[in-house]
C-alpha positions in Angstrom: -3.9 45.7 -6.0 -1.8 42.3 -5.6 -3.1 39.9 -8.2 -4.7 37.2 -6.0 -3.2 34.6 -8.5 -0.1 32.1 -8.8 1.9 32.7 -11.6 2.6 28.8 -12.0 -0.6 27.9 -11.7 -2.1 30.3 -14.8 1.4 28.9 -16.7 0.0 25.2 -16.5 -3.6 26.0 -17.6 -2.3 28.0 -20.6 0.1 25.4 -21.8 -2.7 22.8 -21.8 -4.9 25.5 -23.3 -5.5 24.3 -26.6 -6.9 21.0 -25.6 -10.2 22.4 -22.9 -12.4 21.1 -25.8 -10.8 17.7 -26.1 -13.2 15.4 -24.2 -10.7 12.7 -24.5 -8.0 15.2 -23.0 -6.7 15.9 -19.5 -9.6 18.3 -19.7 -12.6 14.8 -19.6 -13.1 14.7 -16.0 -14.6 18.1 -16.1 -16.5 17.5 -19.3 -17.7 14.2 -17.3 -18.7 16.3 -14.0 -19.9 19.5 -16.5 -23.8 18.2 -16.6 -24.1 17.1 -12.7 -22.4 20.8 -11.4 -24.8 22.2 -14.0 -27.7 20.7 -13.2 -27.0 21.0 -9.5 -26.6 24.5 -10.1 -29.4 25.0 -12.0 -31.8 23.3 -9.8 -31.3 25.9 -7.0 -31.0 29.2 -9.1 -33.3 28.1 -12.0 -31.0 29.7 -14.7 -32.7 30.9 -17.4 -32.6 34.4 -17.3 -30.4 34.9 -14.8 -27.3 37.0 -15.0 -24.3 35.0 -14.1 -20.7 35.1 -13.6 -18.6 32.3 -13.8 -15.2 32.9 -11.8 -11.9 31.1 -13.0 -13.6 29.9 -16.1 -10.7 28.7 -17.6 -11.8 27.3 -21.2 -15.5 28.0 -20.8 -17.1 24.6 -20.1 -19.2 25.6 -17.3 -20.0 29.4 -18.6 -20.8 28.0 -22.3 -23.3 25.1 -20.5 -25.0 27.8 -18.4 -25.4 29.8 -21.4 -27.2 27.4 -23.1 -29.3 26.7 -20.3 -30.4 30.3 -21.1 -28.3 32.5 -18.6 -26.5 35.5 -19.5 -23.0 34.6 -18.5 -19.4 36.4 -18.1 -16.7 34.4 -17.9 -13.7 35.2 -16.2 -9.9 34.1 -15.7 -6.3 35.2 -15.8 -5.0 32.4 -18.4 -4.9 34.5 -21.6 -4.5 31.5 -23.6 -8.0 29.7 -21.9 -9.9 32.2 -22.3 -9.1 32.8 -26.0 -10.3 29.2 -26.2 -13.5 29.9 -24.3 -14.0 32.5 -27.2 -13.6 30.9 -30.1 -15.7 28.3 -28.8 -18.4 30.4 -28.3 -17.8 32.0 -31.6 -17.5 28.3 -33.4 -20.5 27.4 -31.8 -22.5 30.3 -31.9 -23.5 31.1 -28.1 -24.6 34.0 -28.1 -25.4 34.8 -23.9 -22.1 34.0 -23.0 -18.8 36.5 -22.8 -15.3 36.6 -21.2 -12.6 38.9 -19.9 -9.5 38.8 -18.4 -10.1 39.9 -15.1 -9.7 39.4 -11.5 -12.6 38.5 -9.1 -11.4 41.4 -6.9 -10.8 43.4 -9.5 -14.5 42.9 -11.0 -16.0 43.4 -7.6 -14.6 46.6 -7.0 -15.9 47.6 -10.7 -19.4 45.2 -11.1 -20.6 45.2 -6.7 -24.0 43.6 -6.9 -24.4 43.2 -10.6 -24.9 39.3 -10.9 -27.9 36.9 -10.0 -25.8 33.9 -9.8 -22.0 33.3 -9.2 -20.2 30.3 -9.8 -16.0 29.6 -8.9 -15.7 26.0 -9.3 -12.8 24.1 -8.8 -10.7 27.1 -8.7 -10.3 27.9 -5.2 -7.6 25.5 -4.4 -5.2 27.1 -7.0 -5.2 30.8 -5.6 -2.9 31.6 -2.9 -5.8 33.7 -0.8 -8.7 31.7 -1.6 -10.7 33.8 1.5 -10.2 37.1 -1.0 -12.0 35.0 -3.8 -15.2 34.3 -1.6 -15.6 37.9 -0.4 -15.2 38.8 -4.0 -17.8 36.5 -4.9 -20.2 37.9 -2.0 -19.8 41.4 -3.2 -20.8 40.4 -7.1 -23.9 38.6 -5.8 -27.0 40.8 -5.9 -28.8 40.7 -2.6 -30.6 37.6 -2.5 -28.3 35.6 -5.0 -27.1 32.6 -5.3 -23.2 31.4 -5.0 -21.9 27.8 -5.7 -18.3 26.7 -4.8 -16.5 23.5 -5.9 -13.3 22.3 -4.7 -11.7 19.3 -2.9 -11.2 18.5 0.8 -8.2 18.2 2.5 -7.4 14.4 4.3 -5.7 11.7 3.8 -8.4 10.4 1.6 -8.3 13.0 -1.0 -4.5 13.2 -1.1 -5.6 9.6 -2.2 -7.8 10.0 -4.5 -7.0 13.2 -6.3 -3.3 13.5 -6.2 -1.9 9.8 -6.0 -5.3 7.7 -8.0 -6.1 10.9 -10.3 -2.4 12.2 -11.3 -0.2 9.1 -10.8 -2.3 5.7 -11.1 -4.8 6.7 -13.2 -3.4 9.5 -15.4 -6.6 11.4 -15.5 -5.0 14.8 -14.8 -1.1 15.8 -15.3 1.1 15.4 -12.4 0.9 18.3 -10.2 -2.2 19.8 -11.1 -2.7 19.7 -7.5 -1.4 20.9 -4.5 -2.3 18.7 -1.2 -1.5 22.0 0.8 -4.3 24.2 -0.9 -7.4 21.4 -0.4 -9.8 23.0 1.4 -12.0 21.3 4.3 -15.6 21.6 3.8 -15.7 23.4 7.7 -13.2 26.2 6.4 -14.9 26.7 2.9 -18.4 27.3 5.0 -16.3 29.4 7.6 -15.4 31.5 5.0 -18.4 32.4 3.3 -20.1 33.0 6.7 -17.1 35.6 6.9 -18.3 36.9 3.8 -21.8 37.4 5.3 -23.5 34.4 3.2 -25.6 32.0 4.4 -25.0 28.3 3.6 -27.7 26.3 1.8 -26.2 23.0 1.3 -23.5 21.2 0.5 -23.1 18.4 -2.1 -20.1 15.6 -2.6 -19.1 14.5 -5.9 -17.6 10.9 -6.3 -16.0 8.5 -8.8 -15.6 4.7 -9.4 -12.5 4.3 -11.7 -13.7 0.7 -13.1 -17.1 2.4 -14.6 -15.8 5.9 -14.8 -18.7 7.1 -14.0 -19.3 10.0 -11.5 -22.0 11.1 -9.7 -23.2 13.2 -6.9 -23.7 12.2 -3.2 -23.7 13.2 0.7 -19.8 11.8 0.9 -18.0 14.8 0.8 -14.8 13.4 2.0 -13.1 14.2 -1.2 -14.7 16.8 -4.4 -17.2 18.6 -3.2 -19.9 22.0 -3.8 -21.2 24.3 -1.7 -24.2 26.8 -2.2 -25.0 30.0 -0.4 -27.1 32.8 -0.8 -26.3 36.9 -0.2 -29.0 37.3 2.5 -31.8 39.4 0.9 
């Protein structure tokens, strides 16, 4: 199987590996989104007790949160160096419900169909070079009846905007070239393909940001970040 992942991309995310835990790092906008995608997330698929499986986990913020919020959670990525941060975090903090591996969503599918409650890929879909592959993964890991929660960012003049030119260049919140305009996904082809993947959608949810407070918070602008949740029909 062709690794559904761009060698570039996994580079970047293990060079700044060592600072995912640093909320003062290039890593703080997703420690500052962390409790609004969790509660979100939670609010729909009531966690606790849930078997979940967080796709392109990278350092383990998400999975680790979900974990605490008493899901059983796998984490997975192809950044070696991440996810050995995401496991000595969970070692150096002690949470228990929460493992990783170093696998593909395709790969897991084929080995794990059904086997999850919950599945989460945030902000992860606009760094893979097939992101369509990594939503019919995701729908084959779902258990019948499951939820499904994307994240990523849309693709206009607006978010080219606000996430490449205000986040990477003006404001310095992420490293230059974390992002590739090209790879934004519009809200209309996310929801296209997770019909194609035989989910239903359930609703979508925009994220935004005001640079004076730095504060974020959710909202019905999806014009720039945004989530999506589906369900695997039962």
């Amino acid at each position: 199987m062709t690794i559904n992942a761009d060698p570039q991309e996994l580079a970047k995310f293990s060079e700044l590996a060592h600072r995912w835990w640093d909320t003062e790092s290039e890593f703080r906008p997703l420690h500052q989104i962390n409790p609004l995608r969790l509660d979100w997330i939670d609010q729909h698929a009531r966690l606790g007790g849930k078997r979940v499986v967080d796709i392109g986990c990278g350092g383990g913020i998400l999975a680790d949160a979900m974990a605490r919020r008493g899901a059983n959670v796998l984490g997975i990525d192809l950044a070696t160096k991440a996810l050995k941060v995401a496991q000595l975090h969970a070692l150096e903090t002690g949470t228990a419900s929460v493992e990783y591996r170093e696998v593909a969503a395709e790969a897991l599918a084929g080995e794990m169909p059904a086997a999850f409650d919950v599945v989460t890929c945030m902000e992860m879909l606009e760094h893979v070079p097939d992101p369509g592959s990594v939503v019919r993964a995701c729908a084959t890991l779902v258990k019948p009846g499951g939820w499904l929660f994307f994240s990523t960012i849309n693709r206009n003049a607006k978010a080219f905007l606000f996430a490449i030119v205000g986040a990477e260049h003006l404001l310095k919140m992420l490293p230059k070239g974390t992002h590739e305009y090209a790879r934004f996904l519009r809200p209309s082809e996310l929801a296209q393909a997770c019909r194609d993947a035989g989910l239903s959608l359930h609703a979508t949810r925009g994220m935004e940001y005001n640079p004076i407070s730095r504060r974020y918070w959710l909202s019905d602008d999806t014009s720039v970040n945004y989530m999506i949740a589906c369900r695997r029909p039962a």
